[in-house]
N, C-alpha and C positions, 0 to 999 in steps of 0.2 A: 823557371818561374811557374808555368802551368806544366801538365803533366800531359803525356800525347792524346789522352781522350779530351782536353780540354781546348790544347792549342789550336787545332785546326777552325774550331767556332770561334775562337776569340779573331783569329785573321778577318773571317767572315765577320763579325762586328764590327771592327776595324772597318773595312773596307765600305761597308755602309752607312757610315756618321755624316758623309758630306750630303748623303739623300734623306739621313731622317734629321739632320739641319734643317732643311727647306720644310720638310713638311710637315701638318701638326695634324695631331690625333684625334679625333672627336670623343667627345664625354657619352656616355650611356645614357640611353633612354632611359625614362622609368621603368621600363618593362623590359628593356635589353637585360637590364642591372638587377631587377627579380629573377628574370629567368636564369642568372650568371650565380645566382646566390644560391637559387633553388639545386641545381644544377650541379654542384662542384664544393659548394661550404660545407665543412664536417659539421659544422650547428645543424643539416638538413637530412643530413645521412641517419637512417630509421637503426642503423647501429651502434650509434656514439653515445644514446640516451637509452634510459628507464625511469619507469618513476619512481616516487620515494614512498616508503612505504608505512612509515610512521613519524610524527611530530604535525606540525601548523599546516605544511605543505602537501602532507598525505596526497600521492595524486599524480603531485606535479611531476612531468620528465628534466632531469639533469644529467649532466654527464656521470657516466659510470663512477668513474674513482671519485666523484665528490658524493653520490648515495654509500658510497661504499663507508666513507667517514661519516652523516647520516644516521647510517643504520649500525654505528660501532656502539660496543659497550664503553665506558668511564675508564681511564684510566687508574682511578683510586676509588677506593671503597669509602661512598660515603657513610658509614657507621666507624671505619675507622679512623677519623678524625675529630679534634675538640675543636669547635668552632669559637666556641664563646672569647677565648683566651687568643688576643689577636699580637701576629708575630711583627706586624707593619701597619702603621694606621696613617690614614690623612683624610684633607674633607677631599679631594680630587685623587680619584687612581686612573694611571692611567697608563693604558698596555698596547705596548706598541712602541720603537723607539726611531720611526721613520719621522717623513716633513711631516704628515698628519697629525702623529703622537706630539711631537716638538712641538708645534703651533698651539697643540693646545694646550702643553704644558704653559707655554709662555705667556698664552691670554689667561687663561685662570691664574697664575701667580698674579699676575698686573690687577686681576678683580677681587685679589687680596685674600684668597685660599689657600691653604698648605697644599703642596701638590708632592705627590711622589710616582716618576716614572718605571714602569719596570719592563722590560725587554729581552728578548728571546735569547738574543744572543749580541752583539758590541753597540752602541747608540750610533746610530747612522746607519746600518746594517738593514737596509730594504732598496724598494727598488725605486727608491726617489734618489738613490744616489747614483744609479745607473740609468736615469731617463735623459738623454741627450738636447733631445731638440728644441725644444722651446716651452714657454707657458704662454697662453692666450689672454689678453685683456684687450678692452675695447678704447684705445688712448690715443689715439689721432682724429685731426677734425674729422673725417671723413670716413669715420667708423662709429658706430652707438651699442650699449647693450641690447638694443634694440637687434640691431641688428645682430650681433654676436646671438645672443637669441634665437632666432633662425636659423642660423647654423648649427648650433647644435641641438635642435627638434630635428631639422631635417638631417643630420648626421645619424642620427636614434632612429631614424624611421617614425617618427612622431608619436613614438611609443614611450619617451619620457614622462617622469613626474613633471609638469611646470612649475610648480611651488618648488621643487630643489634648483630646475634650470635658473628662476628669474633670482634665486638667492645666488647663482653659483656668479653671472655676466651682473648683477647688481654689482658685487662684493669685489670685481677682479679687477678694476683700475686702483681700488684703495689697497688689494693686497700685494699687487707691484708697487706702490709707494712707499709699504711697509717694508716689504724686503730691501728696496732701493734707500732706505732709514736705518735699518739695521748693517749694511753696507756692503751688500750682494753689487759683484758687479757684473751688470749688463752689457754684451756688445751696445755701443753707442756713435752714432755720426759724429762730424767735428764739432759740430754745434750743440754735441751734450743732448739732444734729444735721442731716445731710442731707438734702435734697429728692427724693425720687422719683416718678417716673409710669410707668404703662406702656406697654408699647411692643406691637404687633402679633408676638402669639402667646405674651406673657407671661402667665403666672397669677399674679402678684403683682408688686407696685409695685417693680419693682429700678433703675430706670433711673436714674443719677444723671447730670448735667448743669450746664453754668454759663451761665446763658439758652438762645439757642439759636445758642451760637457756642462749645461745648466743646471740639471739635475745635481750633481756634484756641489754646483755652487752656492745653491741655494740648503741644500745641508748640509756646507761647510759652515755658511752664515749661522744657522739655526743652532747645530751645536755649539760653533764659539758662543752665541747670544745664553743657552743655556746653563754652558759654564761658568759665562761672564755672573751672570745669576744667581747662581748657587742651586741650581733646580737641582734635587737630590732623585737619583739615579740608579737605580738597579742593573746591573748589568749580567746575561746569562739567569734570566729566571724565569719563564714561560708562565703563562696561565693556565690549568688544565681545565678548571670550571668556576663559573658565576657562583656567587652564593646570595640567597633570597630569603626574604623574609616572607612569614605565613600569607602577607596580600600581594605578594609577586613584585615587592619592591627590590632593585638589588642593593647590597650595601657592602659589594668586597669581592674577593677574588683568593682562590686556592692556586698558591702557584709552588715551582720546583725550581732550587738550587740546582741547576743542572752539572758543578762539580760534586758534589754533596750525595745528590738525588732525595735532600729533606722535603719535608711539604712545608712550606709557609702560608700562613693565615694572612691577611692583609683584609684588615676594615674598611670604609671610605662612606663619604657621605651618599657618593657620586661618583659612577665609573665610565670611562670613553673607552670603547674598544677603538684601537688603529692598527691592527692587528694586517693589515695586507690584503693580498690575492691569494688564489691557487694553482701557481706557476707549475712550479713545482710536481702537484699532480700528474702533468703530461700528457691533459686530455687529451684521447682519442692517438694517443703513440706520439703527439709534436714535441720536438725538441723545445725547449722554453728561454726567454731572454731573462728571466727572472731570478731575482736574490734567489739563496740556498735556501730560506726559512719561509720561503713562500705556499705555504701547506694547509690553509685556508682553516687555520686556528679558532679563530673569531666567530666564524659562519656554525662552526661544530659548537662551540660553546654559546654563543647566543643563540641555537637553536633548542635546544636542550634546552634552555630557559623561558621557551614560550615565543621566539622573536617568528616575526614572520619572514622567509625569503623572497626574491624579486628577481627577476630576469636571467634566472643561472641557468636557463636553455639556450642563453647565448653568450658565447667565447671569443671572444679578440685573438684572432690570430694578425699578427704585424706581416705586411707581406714580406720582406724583408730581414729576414735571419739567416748567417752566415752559412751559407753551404758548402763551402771551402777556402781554406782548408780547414781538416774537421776536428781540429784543435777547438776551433773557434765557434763549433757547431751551437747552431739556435739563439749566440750571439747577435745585440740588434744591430743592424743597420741603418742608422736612424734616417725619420724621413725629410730629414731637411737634404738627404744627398738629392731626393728626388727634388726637393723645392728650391732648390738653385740648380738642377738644369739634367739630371743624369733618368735615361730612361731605361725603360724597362724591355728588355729585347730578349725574345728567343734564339735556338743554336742556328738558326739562318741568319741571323741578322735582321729582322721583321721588329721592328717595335709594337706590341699587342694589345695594349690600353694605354689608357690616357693614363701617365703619372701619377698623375694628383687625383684620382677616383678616391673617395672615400676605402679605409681599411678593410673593409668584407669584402666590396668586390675585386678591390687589386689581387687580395689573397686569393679569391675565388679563381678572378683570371690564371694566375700563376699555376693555380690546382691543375686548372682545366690543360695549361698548356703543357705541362708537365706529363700529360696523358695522352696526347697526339704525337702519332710518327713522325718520329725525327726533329720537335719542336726542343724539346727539353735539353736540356745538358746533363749530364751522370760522372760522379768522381769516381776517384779509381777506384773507393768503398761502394760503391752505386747509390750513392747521395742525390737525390733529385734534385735540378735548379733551373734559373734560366738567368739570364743576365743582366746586370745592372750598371748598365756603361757611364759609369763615372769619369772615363775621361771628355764626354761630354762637355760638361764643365767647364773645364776648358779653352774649347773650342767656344763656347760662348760669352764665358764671363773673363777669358784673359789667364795666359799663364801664372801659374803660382795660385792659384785661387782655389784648389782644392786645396793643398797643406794649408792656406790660412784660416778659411773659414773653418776645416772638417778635420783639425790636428789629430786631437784624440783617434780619431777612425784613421787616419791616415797612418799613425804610430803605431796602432794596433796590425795594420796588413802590413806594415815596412817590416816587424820583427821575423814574420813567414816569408821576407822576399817579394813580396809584391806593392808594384809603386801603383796605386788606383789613382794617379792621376794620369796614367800610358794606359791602363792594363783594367779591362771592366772586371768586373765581381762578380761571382755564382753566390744566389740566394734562392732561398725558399720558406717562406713561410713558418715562423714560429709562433710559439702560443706564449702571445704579450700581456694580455689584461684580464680583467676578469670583472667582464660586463655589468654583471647582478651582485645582488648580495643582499644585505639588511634593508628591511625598509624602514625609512626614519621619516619626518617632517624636517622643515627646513632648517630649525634649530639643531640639526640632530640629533634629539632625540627618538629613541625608540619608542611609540607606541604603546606596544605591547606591557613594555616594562619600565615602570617607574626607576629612573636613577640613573635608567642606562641609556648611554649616547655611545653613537658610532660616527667615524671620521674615516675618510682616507677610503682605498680600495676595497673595503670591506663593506659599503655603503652601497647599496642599489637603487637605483631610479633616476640617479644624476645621468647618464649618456645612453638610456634608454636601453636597443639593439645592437648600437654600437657607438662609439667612443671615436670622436676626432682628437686627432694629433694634437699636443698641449694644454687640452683642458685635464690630465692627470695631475699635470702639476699641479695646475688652478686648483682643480675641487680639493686635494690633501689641505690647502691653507684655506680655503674658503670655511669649507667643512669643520677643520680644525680648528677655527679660530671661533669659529661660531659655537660650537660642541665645548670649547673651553670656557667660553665667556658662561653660557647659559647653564654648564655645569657646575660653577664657583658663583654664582649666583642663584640656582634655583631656591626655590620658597618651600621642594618639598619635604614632608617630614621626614627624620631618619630613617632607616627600617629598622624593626623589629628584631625577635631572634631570628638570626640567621641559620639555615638549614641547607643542606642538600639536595631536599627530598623532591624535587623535581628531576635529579642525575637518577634516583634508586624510578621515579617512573619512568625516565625516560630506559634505562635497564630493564625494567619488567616488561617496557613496549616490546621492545626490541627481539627480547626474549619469547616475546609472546609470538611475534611473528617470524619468529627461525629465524631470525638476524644475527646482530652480534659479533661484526667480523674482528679483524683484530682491533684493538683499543684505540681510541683516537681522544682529543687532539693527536694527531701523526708526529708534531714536530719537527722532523726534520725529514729528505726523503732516507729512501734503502736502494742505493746503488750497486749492493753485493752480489755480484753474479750477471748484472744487467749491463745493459749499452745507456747512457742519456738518450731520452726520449722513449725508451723500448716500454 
């Protein structure tokens, strides 16, 4: 089941369950928890970052491989396109075919726009369908958005927008009602009321979830709801760039048949990027838990168009991705294993932080441990990890209670031979989210530019520094729903003739400053020749 470098620490785990039963771990100071951040997070490492060196951001440090995309040329020449003559029109476009895209497709139809979806690659194809753990709302007496609230500033570092936080815990009891309408099912007690736990840096039980495969459910609901509808739907057609009118309004999108390889024109009154993260990328060499198309599309094309970006000096790594076996490598482990009872232990058998620490510093911790003599664990590949004693569990909550609550994860290690309800798990830290992005107002709209809204992981200001556990879910439908409604209803005028010519300046920036690398949007990654993660 493990391999000789592993089994000898798994014994030593073993043998220490019944002493880290009895005893409980202390949460970090505020200053323990800087200095752990400062100390060990690749967000602090003077080599993970540069600045950028032309567009809104001029200046700012981001991680490498996202200046890289940044500072690219166009994938298509704009002089060789006819703009005028549009190959797909509606008053809503809207790019992206994950929850965020869906939700908004479905509030703008409902506010009586024609809406036309178009998507990178199959509808459901992001990483809302691979988010396990829960969604956050505030639906028990003894919880408020209020309070919800507080959690996620002080998740952030109190470095959020508040105008998107008090939109995000306003909107989240009514968008669990929504999905519970549409007929998403929730784990639920006998009495038909909801299931919650909490999640790392919660003060109250708000997490609700359907096992630990909610993600899945809540975009199985969305597309059946979308079909049921007739929302017409593009499938395999990427966006490569905005297209703007002479006063910087947008009003459509250049995209690509990706069997084909044609360019299509698509007009729109009103465009929502939901376009994702930048999983994919690999900042800084991490294995990633992210869909395949997570290559931060949106960010490269609404920069290009004048948007401004937010917080992309800081990266969500989950502490928690699969470090063996490494089939399953940068695969999440989601954190509800930690929120019903499984801790986090090095190759002594030492539990090292508290569980439930907020996602920076668990990761951090893990980093750090990972770096002391004889703390860490190593695969027979020399995969870093340490341990995450799921059969905890357990021991606490009653046999059988890993395969019911944690199937999905459970079916996933059984297929490699390993039962994690006997046998802890080697993890280490992947790169899950993608903290920054656009910045919008609460409506989602962009600012910067008329027409255009942003929804979903492509949105910046919502979780500030960092991002708690199930507010992903939440903001993709908060965001989305709001970005749909206000998009099929705005008052502003159409734009104009539609042009390029912000892609041929953003080309001549680029050019001016030795830039230029290869073409981007990226779309998909380049694994030819490489290891994932490398």
């Amino acid at each position: 089941m493990y391999p000789d470098e592993l089994r000898e620490s798994a014994l030593r785990v073993a043998a220490s369950r019944d002493r880290r039963l009895k005893e409980k771990h202390a949460r970090l100071t505020p200053e323990e928890k800087d200095a752990l951040l400062r100390g060990f997070h690749p967000d602090f490492r003077e080599d993970t970052q540069r600045p950028v060196t032309v567009g809104p951001n001029s200046g700012d440090r981001m991680p490498h491989e996202l200046v890289d995309l940044l500072e690219a040329r166009s994938r298509i020449d704009p002089a060789a396109l006819a703009l005028d003559r549009a190959d797909l029109e509606a008053d809503v476009l809207i790019i992206g075919g994950g929850g965020a895209g869906a939700a908004a497709a479905l509030t703008a139809q409902e506010a009586g726009a024609r809406v036309l979806l178009v998507t990178k690659l199959r509808l459901g194809d992001a990483n809302t369908m691979m988010a396990q753990g829960g969604i956050q709302a505030a639906t028990s007496a003894v919880d408020s958005p209020a309070t919800h609230y507080l959690d996620v500033m002080g998740g952030g570092g109190y470095t959020n927008d508040p105008a998107l936080v008090r939109a995000l815990v306003r909107d989240a009891p009514a968008v669990v009602a929504w999905l519970e309408e549409l007929g998403c099912m929730f784990s639920k007690r006998p009495d038909g009321t909801l299931m919650a736990i909490h999640g790392g840096g919660t003060s109250r039980k708000r997490m609700h979830f359907a096992r630990d495969y909610t993600g899945a459910e809540i975009m199985r609901t969305l597309r059946d709801e979308l079909l049921n509808r007739d929302v017409p739907v593009v499938e395999f057609c990427p966006a490569l760039e905005l297209l703007l009118d002479d006063q910087g309004r947008c009003g459509g999108a250049v995209l690509q048949n990706f069997e084909t390889g044609a360019f299509l024109v698509a007009h729109a009154r009103t465009v929502i990027l939901a376009t994702g993260g930048f999983g994919r990328l690999h900042v800084s060499g991490f294995p990633t838990s992210n869909h395949y198309g997570a290559t931060a599309d949106g960010l490269v094309m609404a920069y290009r168009a004048g948007a401004e970006l937010c917080f992309l000096d800081a990266t969500q790594f989950h502490p928690t991705g699969v470090a063996y076996p490494e089939q399953m490598l940068g695969q999440l482990v989601t954190e509800k294993v930690r929120g019903v009872g499984a801790q986090l232990v090095n190759a002594e058998g030492q539990q090292f932080v508290f569980p439930l620490e907020t996602r920076d510093a668990v990761s951090a911790a893990i980093i750090r441990e990972c770096g002391l003599p004889g703390k860490g664990v190593a695969t027979p590949t020399g995969q870093k990890g340490v341990w995450l004693d799921s059969p905890m569990i357990e021991l606490i909550h009653g046999p059988g209670t890993v395969r019911r609550e944690l199937p999905a994860m459970f079916r996933q290690y059984e297929r490699f031979g390993i039962d994690m309800s006997v046998n802890p798990i080697v993890v280490y830290p992947t790169l899950h989210y993608q903290n920054g992005g656009i910045r919008v107002d609460a409506s989602g709209s962009c600012p910067r530019i008329p027409g255009l809204y942003v929804a979903g992981e492509a949105v910046g200001g919502i979780h500030g520094r960092n991002r708690l556990m199930g507010n992903s879910l939440l903001d993709i439908l908060v965001f989305g729903r709001r970005a749909g409604h206000e998009a099929a209803t705005s008052r502003l005028p159409a734009a104009g003739r539609l042009t390029l010519e912000h892609v041929r300046r953003h080309n001549r920036g680029v050019g001016k400053a030795g830039r230029g690398h290869p073409p981007a949007p990226l779309l998909l990654p380049d694994y030819v020749g490489k290891q994932p993660g490398a």
